[in-house]
C-alpha positions in Angstrom: -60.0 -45.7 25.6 -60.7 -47.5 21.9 -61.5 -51.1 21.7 -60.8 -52.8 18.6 -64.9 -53.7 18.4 -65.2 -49.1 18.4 -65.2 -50.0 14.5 -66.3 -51.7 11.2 -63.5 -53.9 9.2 -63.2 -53.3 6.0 -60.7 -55.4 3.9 -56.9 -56.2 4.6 -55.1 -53.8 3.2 -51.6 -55.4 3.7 -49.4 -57.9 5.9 -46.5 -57.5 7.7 -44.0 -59.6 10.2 -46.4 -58.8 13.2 -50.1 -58.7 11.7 -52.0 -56.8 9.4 -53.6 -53.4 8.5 -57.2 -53.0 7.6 -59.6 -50.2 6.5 -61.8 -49.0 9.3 -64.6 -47.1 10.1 -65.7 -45.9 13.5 -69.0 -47.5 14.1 -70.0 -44.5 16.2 -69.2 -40.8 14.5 -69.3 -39.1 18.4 -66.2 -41.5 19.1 -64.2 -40.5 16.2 -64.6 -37.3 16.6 -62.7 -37.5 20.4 -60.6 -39.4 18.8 -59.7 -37.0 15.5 -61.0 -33.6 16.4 -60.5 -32.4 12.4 -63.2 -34.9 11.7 -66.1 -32.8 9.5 -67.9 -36.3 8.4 -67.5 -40.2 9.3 -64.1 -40.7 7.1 -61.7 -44.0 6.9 -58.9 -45.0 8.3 -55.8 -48.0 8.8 -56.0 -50.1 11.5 -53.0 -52.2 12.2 -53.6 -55.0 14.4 -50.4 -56.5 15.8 -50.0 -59.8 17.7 -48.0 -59.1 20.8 -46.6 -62.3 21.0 -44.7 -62.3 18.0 -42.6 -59.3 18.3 -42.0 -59.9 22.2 -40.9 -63.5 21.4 -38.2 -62.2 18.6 -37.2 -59.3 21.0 -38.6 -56.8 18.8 -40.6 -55.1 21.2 -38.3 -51.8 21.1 -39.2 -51.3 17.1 -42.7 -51.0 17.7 -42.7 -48.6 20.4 -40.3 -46.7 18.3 -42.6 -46.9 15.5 -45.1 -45.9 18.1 -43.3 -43.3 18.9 -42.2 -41.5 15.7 -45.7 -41.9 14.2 -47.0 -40.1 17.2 -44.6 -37.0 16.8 -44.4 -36.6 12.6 -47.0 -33.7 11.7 -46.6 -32.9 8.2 -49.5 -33.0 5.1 -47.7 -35.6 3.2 -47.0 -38.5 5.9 -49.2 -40.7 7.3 -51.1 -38.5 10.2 -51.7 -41.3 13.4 -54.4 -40.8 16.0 -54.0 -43.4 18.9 -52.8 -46.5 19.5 -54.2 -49.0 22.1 -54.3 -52.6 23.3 -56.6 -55.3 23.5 -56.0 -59.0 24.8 -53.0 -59.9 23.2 -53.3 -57.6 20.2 -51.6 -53.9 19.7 -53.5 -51.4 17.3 -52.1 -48.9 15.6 -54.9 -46.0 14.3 -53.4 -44.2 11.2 -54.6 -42.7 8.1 -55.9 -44.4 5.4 -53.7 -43.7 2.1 -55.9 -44.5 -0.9 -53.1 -45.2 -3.1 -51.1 -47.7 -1.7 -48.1 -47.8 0.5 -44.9 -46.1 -0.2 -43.1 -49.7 -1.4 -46.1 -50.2 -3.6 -46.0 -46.7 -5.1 -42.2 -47.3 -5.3 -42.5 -50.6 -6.9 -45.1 -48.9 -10.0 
């Protein structure tokens, strides 16, 4: 199972209601690759760390296991591929790939 201290932060890349996404890097390549068996070379990714207590205490907690849940079953080349989420302490993780560009609203927003 992945512990939040499996990688290397990198800077935020955004903020939301419930926490905010950073790049990543696994710290160890044999990890990632169990974790993202298409891995050729040590590659980055988005980490989005979510405080638990904020989305249980609005009641929210049936959006993010939706999110959860439709990230996990969307394969397609152009949307954002997840690997695994997990759950440390009072923090929820979200493993995704890391879009170089931007977010959709940003690209929207250009």
């Amino acid at each position: 199972m992945l512990q939040r201290n499996d990688f290397t932060q990198g800077s935020a890349v955004g903020t939301g209601a419930y926490g905010t996404v950073y790049k990543v890097q696994f710290k160890e390549y044999e990890m990632e690759k169990r974790c993202d068996k298409t891995v050729l070379k040590p590659r980055v990714y988005a980490l989005k760390e979510m405080l638990v207590q904020r989305f249980v205490q609005e009641g929210r907690v049936r959006e993010v296991f939706i999110e959860r849940c439709v990230l996990s079953s969307l394969d397609h080349p152009t949307i954002i591929k997840f690997y695994q989420s997990f759950k440390n302490g009072n923090k929820l993780y979200l493993l995704v790939e890391y879009c170089q560009g931007g977010s959709l609203s940003d690209f929207l927003m250009r």
